[in-house]
C-alpha positions in Angstrom: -11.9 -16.7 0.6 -12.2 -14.0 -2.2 -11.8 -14.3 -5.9 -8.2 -14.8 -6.8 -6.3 -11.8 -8.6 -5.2 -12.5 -12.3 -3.5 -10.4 -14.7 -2.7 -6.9 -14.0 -3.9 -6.5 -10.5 -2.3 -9.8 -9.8 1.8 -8.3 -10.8 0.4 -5.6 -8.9 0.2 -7.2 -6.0 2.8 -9.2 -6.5 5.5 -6.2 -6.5 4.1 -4.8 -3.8 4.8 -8.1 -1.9 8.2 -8.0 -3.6 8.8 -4.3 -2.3 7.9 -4.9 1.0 10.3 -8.0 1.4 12.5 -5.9 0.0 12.0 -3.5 3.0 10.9 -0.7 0.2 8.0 0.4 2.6 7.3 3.6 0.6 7.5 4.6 -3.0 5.7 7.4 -4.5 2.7 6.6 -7.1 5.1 7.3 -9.6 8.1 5.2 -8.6 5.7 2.4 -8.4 4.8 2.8 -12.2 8.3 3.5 -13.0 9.2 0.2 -11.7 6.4 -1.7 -13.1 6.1 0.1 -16.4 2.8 1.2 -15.6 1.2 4.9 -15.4 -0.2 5.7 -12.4 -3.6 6.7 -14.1 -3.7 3.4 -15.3 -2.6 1.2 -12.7 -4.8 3.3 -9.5 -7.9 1.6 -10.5 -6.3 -1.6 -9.3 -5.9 -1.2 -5.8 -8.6 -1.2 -4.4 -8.9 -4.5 -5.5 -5.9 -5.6 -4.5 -6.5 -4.2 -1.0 -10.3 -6.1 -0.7 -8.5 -9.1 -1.5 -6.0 -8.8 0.5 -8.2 -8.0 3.5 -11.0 -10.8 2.3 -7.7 -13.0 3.0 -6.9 -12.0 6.1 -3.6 -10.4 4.1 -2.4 -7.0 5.0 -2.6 -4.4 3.0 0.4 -3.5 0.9 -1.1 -0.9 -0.6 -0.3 1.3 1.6 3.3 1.1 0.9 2.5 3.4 -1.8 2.4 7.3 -1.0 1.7 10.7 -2.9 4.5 12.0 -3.4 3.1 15.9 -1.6 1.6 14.5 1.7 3.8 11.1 2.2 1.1 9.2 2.7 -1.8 7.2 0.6 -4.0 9.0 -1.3 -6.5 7.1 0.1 -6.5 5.6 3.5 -9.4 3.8 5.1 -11.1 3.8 2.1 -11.4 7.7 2.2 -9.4 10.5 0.3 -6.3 11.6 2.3 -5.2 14.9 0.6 -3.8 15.3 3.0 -4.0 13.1 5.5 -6.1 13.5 9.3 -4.3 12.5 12.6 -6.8 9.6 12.4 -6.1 8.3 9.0 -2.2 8.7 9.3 -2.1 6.7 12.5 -4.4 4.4 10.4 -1.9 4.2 8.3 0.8 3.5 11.0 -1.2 0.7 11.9 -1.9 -1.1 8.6 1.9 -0.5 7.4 2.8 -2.2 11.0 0.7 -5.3 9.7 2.4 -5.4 6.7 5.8 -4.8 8.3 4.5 -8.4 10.2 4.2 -10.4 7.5 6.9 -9.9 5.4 9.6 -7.9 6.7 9.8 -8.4 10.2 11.5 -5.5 12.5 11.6 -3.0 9.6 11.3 0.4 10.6 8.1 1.9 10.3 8.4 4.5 7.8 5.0 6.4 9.3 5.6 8.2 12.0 3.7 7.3 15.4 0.7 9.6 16.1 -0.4 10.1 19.7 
């Protein structure tokens, strides 16, 4: 099991969670921070903490409910930039959203659209 989030990374997570039960399966960088009072270009260097530990959990990632606000997508996807996006990291992206679509909003509607 991985070391346990605290502070800021932990109500991080924890509104991500919070979105996703919510069904909010994609908010811009910037709604994010809006809603937890947090500028992007201080909260960004968070998430990839929050998505190791939510992997080194066996968690899906709900990081990837938040998109740039350009491209739709994560910045970042697979652990590689994604300005913009490849067919392989968007149906990445698909994929990982599906997971997270599993866990805590079952039958939601994928918000990313299915890449053959």
């Amino acid at each position: 099991m991985a070391e346990k989030l605290t502070g800021v990374a932990k109500r991080l997570r924890d509104e991500l969670i919070g979105a996703a039960t919510r069904r909010t399966l994609r908010l811009t960088y910037g709604e994010f921070g809006d809603l937890v009072d947090v500028s992007p270009a201080l909260y960004v260097r968070f998430l990839d903490a929050i998505a190791a530990h939510e992997r080194d959990n066996g968690k899906p990632d709900v990081t990837y409910i938040l998109v740039n606000k350009d491209f739709r997508y994560p910045s970042q996807i697979g652990g590689k930039l994604a300005k913009p996006p490849s067919p392989a990291q968007k149906k990445l992206a698909r994929e990982e959203m599906q997971k997270v679509i599993n866990a805590y909003c079952e039958g939601a509607e994928n918000p990313y659209p299915a890449i053959p």
